[in-house]
N, C-alpha and C positions, 0 to 999 in steps of 0.2 A: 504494500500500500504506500500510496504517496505521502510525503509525509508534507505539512502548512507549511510555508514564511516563519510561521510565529510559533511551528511547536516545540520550540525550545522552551518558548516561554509556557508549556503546562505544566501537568503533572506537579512530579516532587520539586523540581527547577522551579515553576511557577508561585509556589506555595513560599519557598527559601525565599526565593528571591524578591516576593512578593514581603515576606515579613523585612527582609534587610531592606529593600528600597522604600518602604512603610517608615523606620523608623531614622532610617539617614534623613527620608524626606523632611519629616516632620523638623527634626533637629538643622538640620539645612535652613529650611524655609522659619524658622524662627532665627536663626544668624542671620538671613536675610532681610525679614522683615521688622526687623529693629534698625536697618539702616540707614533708615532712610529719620530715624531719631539720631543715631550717630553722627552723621553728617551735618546735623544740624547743631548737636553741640560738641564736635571734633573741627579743629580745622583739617585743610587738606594736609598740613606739612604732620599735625599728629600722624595722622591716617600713614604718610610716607613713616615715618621712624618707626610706628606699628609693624609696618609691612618687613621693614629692615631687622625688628628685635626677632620676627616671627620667621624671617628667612633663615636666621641663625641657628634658632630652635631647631628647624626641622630637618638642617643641615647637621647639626651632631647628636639628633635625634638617629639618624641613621646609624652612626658607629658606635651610638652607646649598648647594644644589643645582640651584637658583633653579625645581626640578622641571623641569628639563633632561629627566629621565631615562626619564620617563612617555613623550617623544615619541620616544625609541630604533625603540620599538615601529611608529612611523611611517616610518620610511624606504626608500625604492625599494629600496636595493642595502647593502651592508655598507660603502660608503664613508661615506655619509651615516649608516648608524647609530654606525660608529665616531667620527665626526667629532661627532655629539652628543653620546657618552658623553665625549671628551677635551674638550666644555666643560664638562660640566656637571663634570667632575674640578674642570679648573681652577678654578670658582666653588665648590666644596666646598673646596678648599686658601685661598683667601683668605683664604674666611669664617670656618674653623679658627683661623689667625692669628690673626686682628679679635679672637676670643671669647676666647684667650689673654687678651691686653691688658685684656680687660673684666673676665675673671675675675681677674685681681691687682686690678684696682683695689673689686670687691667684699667681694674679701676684704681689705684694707684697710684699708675703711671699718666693717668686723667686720660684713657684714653676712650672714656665711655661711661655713661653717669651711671644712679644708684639703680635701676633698672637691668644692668648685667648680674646683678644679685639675686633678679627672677628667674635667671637661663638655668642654673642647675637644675632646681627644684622643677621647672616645666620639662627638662630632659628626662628626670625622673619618671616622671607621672604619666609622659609620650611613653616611655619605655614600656613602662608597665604593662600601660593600656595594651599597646600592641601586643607582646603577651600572652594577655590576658586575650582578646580579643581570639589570636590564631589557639587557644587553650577551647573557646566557645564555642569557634567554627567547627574544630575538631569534633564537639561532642554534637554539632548540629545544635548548639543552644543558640539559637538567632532571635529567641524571643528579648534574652539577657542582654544582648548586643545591641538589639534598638533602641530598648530603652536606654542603657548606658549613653546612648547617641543622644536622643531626648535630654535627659540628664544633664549631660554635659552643655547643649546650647542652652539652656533655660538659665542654669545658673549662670554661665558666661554674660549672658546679654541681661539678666538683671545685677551681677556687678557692675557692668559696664556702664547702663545705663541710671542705675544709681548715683553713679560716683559723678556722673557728666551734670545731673542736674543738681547735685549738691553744689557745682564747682570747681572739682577736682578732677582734672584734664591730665597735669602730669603723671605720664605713669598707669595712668588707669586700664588702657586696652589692654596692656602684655598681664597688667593685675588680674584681670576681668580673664581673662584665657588662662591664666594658669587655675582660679579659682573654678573654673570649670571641667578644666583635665583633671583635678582633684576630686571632685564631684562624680564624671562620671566613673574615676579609679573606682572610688568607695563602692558603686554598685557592682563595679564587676567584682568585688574582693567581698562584697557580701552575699551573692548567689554564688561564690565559687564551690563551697558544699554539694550545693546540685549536682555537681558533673560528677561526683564520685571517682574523684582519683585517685590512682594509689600513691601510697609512701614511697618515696623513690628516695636514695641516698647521695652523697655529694659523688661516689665512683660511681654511679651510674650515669650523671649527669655528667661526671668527665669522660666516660666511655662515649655520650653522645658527643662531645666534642671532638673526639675523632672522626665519630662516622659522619659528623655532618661539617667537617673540616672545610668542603666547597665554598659553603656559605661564608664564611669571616675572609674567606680567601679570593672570592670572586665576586658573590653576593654584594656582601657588605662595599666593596672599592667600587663597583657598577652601581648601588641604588646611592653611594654617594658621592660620586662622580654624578650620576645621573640628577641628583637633589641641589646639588651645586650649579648644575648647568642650569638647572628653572631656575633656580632663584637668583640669578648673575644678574639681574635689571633690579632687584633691589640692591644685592650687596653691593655691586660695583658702580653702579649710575647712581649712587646715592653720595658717593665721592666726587664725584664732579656736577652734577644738577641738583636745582633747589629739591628740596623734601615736599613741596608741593607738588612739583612735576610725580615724582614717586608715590603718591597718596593718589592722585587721577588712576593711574596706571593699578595704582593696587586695588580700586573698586572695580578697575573694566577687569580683572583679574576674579573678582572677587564677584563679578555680575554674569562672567562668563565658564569655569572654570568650576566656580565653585556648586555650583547647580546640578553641574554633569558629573561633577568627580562623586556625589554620592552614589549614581546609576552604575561609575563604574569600579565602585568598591565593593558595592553591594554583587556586583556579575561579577566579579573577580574571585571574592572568596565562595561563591555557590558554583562558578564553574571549573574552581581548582579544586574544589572535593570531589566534582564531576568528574571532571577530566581523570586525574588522579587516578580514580577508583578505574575507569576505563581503561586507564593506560594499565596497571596490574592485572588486570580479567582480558586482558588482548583485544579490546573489541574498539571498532574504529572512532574517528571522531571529525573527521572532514566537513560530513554530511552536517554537523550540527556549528562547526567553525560557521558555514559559508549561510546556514541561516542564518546564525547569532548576527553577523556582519551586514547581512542584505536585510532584517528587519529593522536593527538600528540606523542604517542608513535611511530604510523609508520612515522612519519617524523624528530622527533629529535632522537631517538635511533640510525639510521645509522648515521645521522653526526655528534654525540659524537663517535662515535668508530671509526671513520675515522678522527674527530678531536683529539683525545688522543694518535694514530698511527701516526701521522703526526707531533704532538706538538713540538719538538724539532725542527726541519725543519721550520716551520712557525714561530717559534719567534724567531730563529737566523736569517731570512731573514724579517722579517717585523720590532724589535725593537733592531736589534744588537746582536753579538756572546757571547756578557758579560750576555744577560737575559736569554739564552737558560739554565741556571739553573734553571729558575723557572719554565721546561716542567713537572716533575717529581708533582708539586704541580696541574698544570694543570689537571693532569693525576686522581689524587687523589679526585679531588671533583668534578669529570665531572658527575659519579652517582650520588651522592647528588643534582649536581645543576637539574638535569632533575626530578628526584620525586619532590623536592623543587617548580620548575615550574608548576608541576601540583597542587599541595598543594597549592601556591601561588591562583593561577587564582582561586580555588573551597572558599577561606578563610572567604569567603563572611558567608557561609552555618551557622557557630554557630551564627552570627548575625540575620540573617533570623530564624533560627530555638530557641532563645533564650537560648542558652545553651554554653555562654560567660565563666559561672564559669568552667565549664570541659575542655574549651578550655584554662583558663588559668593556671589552674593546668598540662595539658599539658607538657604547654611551662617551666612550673617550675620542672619540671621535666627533660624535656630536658637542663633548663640553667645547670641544677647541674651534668648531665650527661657529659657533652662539659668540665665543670667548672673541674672535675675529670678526662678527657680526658688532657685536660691542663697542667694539675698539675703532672699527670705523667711525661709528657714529659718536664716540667720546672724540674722536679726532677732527671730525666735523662741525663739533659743537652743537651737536642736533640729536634731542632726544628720542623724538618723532623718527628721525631716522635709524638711530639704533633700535628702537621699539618693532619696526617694519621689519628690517633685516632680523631680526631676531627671531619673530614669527615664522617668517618665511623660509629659515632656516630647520627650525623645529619641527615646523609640517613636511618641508620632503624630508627628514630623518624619522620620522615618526611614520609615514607613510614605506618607508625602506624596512623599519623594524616588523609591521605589521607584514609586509611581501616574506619576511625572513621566516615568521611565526608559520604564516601558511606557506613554505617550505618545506620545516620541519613536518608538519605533519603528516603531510604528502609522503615522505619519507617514510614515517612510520605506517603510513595505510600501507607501502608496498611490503614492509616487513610482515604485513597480516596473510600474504597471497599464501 
């Protein structure tokens, strides 16, 4: 029988996916719909230095985990998944410590105010979560995971929003975002009973550091190469352009990007258990790559093209007539964020397929590519034009990554004959 466009999206897939995209939504669209309060009592250069502390985070948010956490997903039985999540803890607590130390001695040398004093503790709690999260996915506890999601935006956008109308602007977004990685920590570390893990010991969790040796080794220098490479227009353009310019850019970021990244977190961890389990029981997986891709194209393609026709009109009516400069940046990375989306959801495939090293030569190719796009436009004096080349860069690497994904698998169907 033929099988729909959309039947990826039934069944047990529909149901997972259905719960994780339920609760990122929700959590999503509450980050999003307080900001058009934000904007109103943030200026635009806050909004930049936000965007700059938050690029940091999520840049050594990568290495503090050693991406331990990714290979949860891999394990026979629940001993072995527990015994990876309690190292990859342990190397999240280290590395928290470390960045303490590092951050006095920054701020020290005045080379960053008292707000680098909230990067350890949000490396923490990023750490966790993830974790915690790949601990979740594993048990198929996706109900734990939305709400955590929920959780976490509700308290973030009522400190945030607190603080803004009390007054108190300094400081408050990176405050506001850790107090709600804190928040949704606590619920995943209070339903963590549910999952019924077992007692796993510290050699156990060192035995998993051998067997999942790839990941600190490829993993980890690929998702942070690759977390370095996105975030290059805040860290690096924030050195030479006003904080203003960088605060437009981090809402057209934050208007386009951040909407889709929930669809494709949520298809990401429902199609790596998928896939996963597929790839061990030998049974193919082509047939469902090339729906997943041709359904999502028929439903995001028309509303980036009506979203990027419209951009100006929607952010001078939703965050004020002073951010309808940032429609033009909108407009710029609306193809990038849609191949990105699919590239995201499929990123699982070099893990499954053990081909980490190619995937992080990749990304090293793209950082230098971004890095050169950059540099142009810091040489031009034109932010708009780094901002362009940047985009443009990123969607043909990102459309190269996804050719690479449906490659592999190609490969592996012929392994099945």
């Amino acid at each position: 029988m033929r099988k729909s466009l959309f039947s990826p999206l039934r069944s047990e897939f529909a149901k997972n996916s259905l719960t994780l995209v339920t609760g990122s939504f929700v959590g999503q669209a509450i980050a999003l719909l307080v900001y058009p309060v934000i904007t109103r009592l943030f200026s635009q250069s806050d909004l930049g230095a936000y965007a700059t502390w938050l690029s940091i985070v999520d840049v050594l948010t990568i290495l503090s985990t050693g991406k331990y956490e990714d290979s949860v997903m891999l394990g026979k039985d629940k001993s072995e998944a527990a015994a990876t999540a309690r190292l990859a803890m342990r190397v999240n607590t280290f590395f928290s410590l470390a960045a303490v130390a590092v951050a006095a001695v920054v701020f020290a040398c005045g080379w960053a105010d008292y707000t680098v004093f909230l990067i350890p503790p949000m490396i923490f709690f990023c750490g966790t979560s993830r974790v915690y999260q790949a601990l979740f996915n594993y048990a198929r506890a996706f109900g734990h995971m939305a709400f955590s999601n929920i959780a976490n935006s509700v308290a973030a956008a009522a400190a945030k929003i607190g603080a803004g109308l009390a007054g108190i602007t300094s400081g408050t977004l990176p405050a506001g975002s850790l107090v709600g990685q804190m928040v949704g920590n606590i619920n995943y570390r209070i339903a963590l009973h549910r999952l019924q893990l077992p007692k796993t010991s510290w050699a156990e969790a060192k035995a998993m550091s051998k067997a999942r040796r790839n990941y600190p080794l490829y993993s980890m220098p690929k998702s942070f190469v690759n977390s370095f490479s996105y975030n290059l227009p805040f860290m690096l353009l924030s050195i030479y352009f006003d904080k203003a310019d960088i605060g437009l850019f981090s809402l057209a970021m934050t208007c386009t990007f951040r909407p889709v990244s929930f669809f494709s977190g949520a298809f990401h961890s429902v199609l790596y258990k998928n896939f996963s389990e597929r790839c061990r029981n030998r049974l193919p997986m082509i047939g469902d790559v090339k729906r997943f891709v041709a359904a999502n194209s028929v439903v995001f393609v028309p509303l980036f093209v009506l979203g990027g026709v419209f951009a100006p009109w929607l952010l001078g009516v939703l965050f004020g007539a002073e951010w309808q400069a940032c429609a033009p940046y909108v407009q710029m990375v609306l193809p990038w964020i849609f191949v990105s989306h699919l590239c995201s959801s499929l990123s699982f495939l070099p893990d499954i397929f053990s081909t980490q090293r190619t995937d992080m030569i990749i990304n090293i190719i793209t950082f230098v590519l971004r890095f050169v796009a950059m540099s142009i436009g810091i040489g031009s004096d034109s932010f708009v034009l780094a901002i362009a080349l940047f985009a443009g860069i990123s969607a043909v690497m990102s459309l190269a990554s996804l050719y690479w994904y449906y490659s592999m698998v190609l490969r592996y169907e012929k392994t099945l004959a």
